[in-house]
N, C-alpha and C positions, 0 to 999 in steps of 0.2 A: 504494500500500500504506500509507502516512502515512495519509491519508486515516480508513482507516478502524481506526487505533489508539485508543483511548478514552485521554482525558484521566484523573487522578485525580481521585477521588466523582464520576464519569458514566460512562456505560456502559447497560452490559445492563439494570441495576437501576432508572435514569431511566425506557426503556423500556418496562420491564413498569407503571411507575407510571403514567406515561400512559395505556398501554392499558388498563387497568384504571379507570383516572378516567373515561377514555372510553365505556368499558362501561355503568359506573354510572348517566351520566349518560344514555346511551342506554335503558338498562330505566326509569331515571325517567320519561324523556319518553311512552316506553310506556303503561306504567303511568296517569299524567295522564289520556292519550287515551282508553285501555278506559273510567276510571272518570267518566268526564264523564258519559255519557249518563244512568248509572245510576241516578244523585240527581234528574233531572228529574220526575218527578212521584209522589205518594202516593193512597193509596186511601181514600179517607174512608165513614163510616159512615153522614154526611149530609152534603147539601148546604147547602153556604157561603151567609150574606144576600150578602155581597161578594165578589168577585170582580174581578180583574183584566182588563180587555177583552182578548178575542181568546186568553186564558190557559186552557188545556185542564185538569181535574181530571177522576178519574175515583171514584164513586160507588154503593157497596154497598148500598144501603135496603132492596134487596128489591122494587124496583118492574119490574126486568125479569123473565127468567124466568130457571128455572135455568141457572146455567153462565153466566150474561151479567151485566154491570153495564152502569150506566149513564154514559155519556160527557158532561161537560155542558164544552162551549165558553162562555166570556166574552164579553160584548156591549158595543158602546158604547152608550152613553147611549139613551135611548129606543127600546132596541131589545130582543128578545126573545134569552133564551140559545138555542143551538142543544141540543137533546138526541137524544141517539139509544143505543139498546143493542147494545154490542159482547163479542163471545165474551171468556171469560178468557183465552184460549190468546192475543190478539193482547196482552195485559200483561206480557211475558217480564222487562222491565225495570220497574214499579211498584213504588217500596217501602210495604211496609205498614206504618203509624202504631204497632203491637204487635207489629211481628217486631225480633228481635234483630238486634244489627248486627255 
């Protein structure tokens, strides 16, 4: 029964503090996780002279058809970009260069 008397300033009140620290730091780490993916890639107007190899951007011109953009992959050196046109619906996560944040 000693055992579990509280000392004075500790107690129930330490506890809750912790738990509560603990919390915080728990929806932080959260949080980090969800918002990682989000910022990886934007949607441009036109395509870039440079590029980074093997770097994926995705591209509005108007050279696919409706409903689609154009996907251009990064190449190393004397090598040709990969391109291909992919649905909008597969960009759930693209931020756009003119939407608000």
């Amino acid at each position: 029964m000693a055992a579990m008397m509280c000392r004075p300033g500790q107690g129930r009140t330490a506890g809750i503090a912790a738990l509560r620290e603990a919390s915080r730091l728990a929806v932080l780490v959260a949080v980090l996780f969800m918002a990682q993916p989000s910022s990886a890639q934007k949607l441009y107007s036109y395509e870039p002279l440079m590029m980074d190899p093997y770097s994926t951007i995705y591209v509005n011109d108007g050279s696919c058809s409706a409903g689609k953009v154009l996907k251009v992959q990064g190449a190393p050196r004397n090598q040709r970009r990969k391109k291909s046109c992919v649905p909008m619906s597969d960009l759930q996560g693209v931020q756009r260069p003119g939407a608000a944040r």
